[in-house]
C-alpha positions as a Markdown table, in Angstrom:
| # | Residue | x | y | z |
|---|---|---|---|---|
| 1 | Unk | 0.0 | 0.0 | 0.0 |
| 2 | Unk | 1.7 | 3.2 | -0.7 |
| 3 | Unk | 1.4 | 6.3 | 1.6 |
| 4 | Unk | -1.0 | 7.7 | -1.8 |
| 5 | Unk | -3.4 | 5.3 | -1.1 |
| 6 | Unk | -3.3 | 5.5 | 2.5 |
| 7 | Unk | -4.0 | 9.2 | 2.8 |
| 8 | Unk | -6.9 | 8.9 | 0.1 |
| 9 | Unk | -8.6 | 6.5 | 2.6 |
| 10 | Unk | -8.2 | 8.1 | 5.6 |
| 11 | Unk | -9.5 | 11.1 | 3.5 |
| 12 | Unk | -12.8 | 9.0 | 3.1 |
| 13 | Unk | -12.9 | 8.2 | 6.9 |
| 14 | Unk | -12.6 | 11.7 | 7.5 |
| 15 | Unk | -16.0 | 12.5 | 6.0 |
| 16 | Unk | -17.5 | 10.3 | 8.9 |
| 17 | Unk | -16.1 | 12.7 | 11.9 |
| 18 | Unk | -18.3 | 15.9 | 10.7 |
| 19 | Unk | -19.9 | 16.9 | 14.0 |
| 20 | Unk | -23.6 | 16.7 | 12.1 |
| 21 | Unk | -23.2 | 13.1 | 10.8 |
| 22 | Unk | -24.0 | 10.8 | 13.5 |
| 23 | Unk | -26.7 | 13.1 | 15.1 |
| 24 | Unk | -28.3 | 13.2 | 11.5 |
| 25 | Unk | -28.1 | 9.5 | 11.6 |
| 26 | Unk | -29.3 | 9.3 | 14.7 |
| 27 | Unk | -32.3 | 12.0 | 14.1 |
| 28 | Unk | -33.1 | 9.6 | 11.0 |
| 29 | Unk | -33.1 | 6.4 | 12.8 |
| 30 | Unk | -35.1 | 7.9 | 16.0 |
| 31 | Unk | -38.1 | 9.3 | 13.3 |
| 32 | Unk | -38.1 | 6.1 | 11.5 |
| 33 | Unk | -38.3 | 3.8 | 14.5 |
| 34 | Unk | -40.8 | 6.7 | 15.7 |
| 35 | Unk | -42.9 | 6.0 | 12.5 |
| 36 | Unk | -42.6 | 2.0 | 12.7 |
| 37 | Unk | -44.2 | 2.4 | 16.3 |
| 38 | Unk | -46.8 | 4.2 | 15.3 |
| 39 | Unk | -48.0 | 2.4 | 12.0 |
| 40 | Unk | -48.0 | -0.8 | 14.5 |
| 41 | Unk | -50.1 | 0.7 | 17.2 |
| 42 | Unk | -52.5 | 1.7 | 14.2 |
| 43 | Unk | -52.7 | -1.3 | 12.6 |
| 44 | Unk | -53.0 | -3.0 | 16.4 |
| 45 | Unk | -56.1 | -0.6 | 17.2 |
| 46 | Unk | -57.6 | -1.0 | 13.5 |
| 47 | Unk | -57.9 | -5.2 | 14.2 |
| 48 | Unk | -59.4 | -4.6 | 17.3 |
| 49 | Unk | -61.7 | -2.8 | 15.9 |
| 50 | Unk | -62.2 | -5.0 | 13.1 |
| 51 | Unk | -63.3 | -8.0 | 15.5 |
């Protein structure tokens, strides 16, 4: 591996330290899992409803 190749990857790995990455991803993952809950309560409350 020459020292070419290694900076150009740790210049890729530096993309993943922004300070706004992980709380994006986080932010993302928190609405999602936000929306899954919800869409399974609703569809919990609409077959009980249905019997």
């Amino acid at each position: 591996m020459t020292a070419t190749t290694l900076e150009m990857g740790l210049q890729e790995l530096e993309a993943l330290e922004a300070p706004g990455f992980w709380t994006g991803f986080a932010i993302g993952a928190g609405v999602v899992g936000a929306g899954v809950a919800g869409a399974g309560l609703y569809l919990g409350a609409a077959a009980l409803v249905a019997t």
